[in-house]
C-alpha positions in Angstrom: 6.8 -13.2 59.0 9.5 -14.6 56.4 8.9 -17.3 54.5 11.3 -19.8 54.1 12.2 -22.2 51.1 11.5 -25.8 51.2 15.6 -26.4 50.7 16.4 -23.9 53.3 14.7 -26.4 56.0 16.8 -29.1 54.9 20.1 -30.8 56.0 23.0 -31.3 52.9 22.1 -34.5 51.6 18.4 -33.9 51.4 18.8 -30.5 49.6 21.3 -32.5 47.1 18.6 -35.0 46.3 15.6 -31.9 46.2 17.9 -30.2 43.7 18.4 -32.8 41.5 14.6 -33.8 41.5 13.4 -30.0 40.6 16.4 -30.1 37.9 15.0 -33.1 36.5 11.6 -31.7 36.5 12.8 -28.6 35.0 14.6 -30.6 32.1 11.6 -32.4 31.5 9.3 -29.0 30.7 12.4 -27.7 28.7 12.7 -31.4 26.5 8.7 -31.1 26.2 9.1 -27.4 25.2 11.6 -28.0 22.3 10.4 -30.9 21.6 6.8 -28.6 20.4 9.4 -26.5 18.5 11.3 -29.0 16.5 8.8 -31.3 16.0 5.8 -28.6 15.3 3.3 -29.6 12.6 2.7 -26.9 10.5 -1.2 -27.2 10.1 -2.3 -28.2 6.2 -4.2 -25.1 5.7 -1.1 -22.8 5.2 0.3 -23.1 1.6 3.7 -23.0 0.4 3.4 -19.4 -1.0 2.1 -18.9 2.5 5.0 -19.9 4.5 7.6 -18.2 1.8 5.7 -15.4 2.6 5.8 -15.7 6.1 9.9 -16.1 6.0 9.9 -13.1 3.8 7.7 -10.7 6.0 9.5 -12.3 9.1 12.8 -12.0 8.2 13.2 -15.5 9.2 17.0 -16.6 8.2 15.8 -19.4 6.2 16.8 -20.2 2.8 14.7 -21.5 0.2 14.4 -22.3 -3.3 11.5 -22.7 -5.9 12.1 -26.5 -5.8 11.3 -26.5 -2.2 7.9 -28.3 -1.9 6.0 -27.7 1.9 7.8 -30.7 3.5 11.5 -29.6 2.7 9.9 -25.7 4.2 8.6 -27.3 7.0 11.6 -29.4 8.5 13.3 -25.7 7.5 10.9 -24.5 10.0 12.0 -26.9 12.5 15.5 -26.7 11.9 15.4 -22.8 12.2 13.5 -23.0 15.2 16.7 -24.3 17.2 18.5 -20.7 16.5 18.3 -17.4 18.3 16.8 -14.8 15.7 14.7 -11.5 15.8 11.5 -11.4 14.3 10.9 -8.4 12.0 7.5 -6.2 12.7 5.0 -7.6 10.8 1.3 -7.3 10.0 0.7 -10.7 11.4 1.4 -9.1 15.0 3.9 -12.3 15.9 6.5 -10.9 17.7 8.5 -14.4 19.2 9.1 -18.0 18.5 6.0 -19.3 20.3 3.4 -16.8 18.7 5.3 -18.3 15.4 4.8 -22.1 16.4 1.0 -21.1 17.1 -0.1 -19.3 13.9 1.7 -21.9 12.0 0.4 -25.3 14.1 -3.2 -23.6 14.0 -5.6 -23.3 10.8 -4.8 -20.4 8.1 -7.1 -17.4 8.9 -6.8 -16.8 5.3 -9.4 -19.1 4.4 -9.5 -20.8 0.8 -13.1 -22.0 -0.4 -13.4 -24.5 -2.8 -15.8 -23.3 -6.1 -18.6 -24.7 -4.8 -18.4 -23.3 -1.3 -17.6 -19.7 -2.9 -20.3 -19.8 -5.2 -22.8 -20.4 -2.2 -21.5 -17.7 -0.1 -22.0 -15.2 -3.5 -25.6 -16.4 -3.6 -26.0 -15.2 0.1 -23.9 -12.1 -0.6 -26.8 -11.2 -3.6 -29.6 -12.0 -1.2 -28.1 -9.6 1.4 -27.1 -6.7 -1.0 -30.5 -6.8 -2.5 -32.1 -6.5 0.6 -29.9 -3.6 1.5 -30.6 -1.7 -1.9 -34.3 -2.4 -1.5 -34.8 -0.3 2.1 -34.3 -3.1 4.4 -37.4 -3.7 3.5 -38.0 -7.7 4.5 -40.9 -7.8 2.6 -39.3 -7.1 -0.8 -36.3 -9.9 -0.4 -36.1 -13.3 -0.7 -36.0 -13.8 3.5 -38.6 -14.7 6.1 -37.2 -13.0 9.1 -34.4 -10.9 10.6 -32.9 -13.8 12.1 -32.7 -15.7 8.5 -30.7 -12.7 7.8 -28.6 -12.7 11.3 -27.7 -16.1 10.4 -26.5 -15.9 6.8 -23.9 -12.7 8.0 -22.4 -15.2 10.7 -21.6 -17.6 8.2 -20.3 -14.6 5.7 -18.8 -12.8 8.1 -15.8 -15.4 8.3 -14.8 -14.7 4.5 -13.9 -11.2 4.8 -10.9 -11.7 2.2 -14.1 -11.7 -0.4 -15.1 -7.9 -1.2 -18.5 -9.0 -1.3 -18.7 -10.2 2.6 -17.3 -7.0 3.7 -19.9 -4.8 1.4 -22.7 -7.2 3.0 -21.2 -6.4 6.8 -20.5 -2.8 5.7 -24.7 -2.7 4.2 -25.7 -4.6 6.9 -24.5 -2.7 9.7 -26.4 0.4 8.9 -29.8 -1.4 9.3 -31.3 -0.3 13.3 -33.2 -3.3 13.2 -29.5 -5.0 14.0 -28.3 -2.1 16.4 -27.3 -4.2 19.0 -24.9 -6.2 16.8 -21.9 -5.9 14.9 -20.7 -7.5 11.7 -17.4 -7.5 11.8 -15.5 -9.4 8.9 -12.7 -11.2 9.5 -9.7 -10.7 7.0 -6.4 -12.5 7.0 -3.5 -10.9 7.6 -2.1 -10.8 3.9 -5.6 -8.9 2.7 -5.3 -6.0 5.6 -1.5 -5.4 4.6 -3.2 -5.0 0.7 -6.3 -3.2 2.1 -3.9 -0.8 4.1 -1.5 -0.3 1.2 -4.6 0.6 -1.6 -5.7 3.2 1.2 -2.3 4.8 1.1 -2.3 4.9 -2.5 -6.0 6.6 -2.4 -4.8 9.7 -0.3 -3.7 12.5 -1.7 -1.5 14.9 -0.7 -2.0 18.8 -2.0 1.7 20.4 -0.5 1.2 23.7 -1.7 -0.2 26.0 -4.1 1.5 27.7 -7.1 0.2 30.0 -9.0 1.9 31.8 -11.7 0.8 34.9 -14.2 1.6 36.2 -17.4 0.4 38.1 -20.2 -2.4 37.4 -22.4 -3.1 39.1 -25.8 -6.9 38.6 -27.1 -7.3 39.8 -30.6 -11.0 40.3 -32.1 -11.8 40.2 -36.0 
């Protein structure tokens, strides 16, 4: 059986009129659609060294200046989001202009902790480590039970830019008593690309072998 459009079953006039309505309707999800690009609201928790690095690692063809505060970057954003451009491969994994408008409109994975918050995820980090170096013995650290523990690595987990919260999820993970879990920390984009490029920098290369000889005169007294 062939199915048939709703246009084809009409006469002239009504498929004039049905056009222009799904035209209309159509306009309207397009307006709406630009209308999130040009108007986006770029989310407070990205900095302005964060979105110059963004058009940097991007490519983005937007030019800015060191007098450029985060308002005068953002309506660039907006503005440069009404052009056709290519998005460079990036270690943020956005590949188009609506992966773009998301990362920027949502919170900064690359969290920022003020002194007080940071010191209080170090204390935890301590408590953890200790435990770890001690056995995971919960009798010799400062915890009542396994699930005091399971809590404080959810909390810590979030701040993997801090070497600390990976150490505790790297300690942590090799206790069996939490098996049926993983710690997984999660890092920002801008700490992978650093953590990738100090691995690179760690491996060593040994191309070949050269060995030479020669002479060599020993004299005794």
């Amino acid at each position: 059986m062939v199915k048939k459009n709703i246009s084809d079953c009409m006469n002239k006039q009504e498929r004039s009129v049905y056009n222009k309505i799904n035209y209309q309707r159509i306009k309207v999800q397009n307006d709406n659609f630009l209308c999130g690009i040009y108007y986006m609201i770029i989310d407070k928790s990205h900095s302005k060294g964060d979105l110059v690095d963004i058009i940097n690692d991007l490519n983005l063809p937007i030019v800015h200046s060191h007098q450029d505060n985060k308002k005068d970057l953002q309506i660039k954003f907006q503005e440069c989001m009404k052009q056709n451009f290519k998005i460079k491969k990036n270690f943020y994994g956005i590949e188009n202009k609506e992966q773009l408008i998301t990362y920027l409109s949502n919170n900064n994975p690359k969290k920022t902790l003020s002194i007080k918050e940071k010191q209080g995820v170090m204390m935890i980090c301590k408590k953890i480590i200790h435990y770890c170096k001690n056995n995971y013995d919960l009798n010799l650290s400062s915890y009542d039970s396994i699930k005091d523990i399971e809590d404080d690595m959810d909390y810590i987990k979030q701040f993997g830019d801090i070497p600390s919260c990976r150490r505790c999820c790297k300690l942590i993970n090799k206790d069996y008593k939490f098996n049926n879990k993983n710690f997984k920390p999660l890092i920002s984009p801008q700490t992978q690309k650093i953590l990738d490029e100090k691995k690179i920098n760690k491996t060593v290369y040994c191309y070949n072998l050269s060995i030479k000889r020669e002479k060599i005169e020993v004299s005794f007294d």
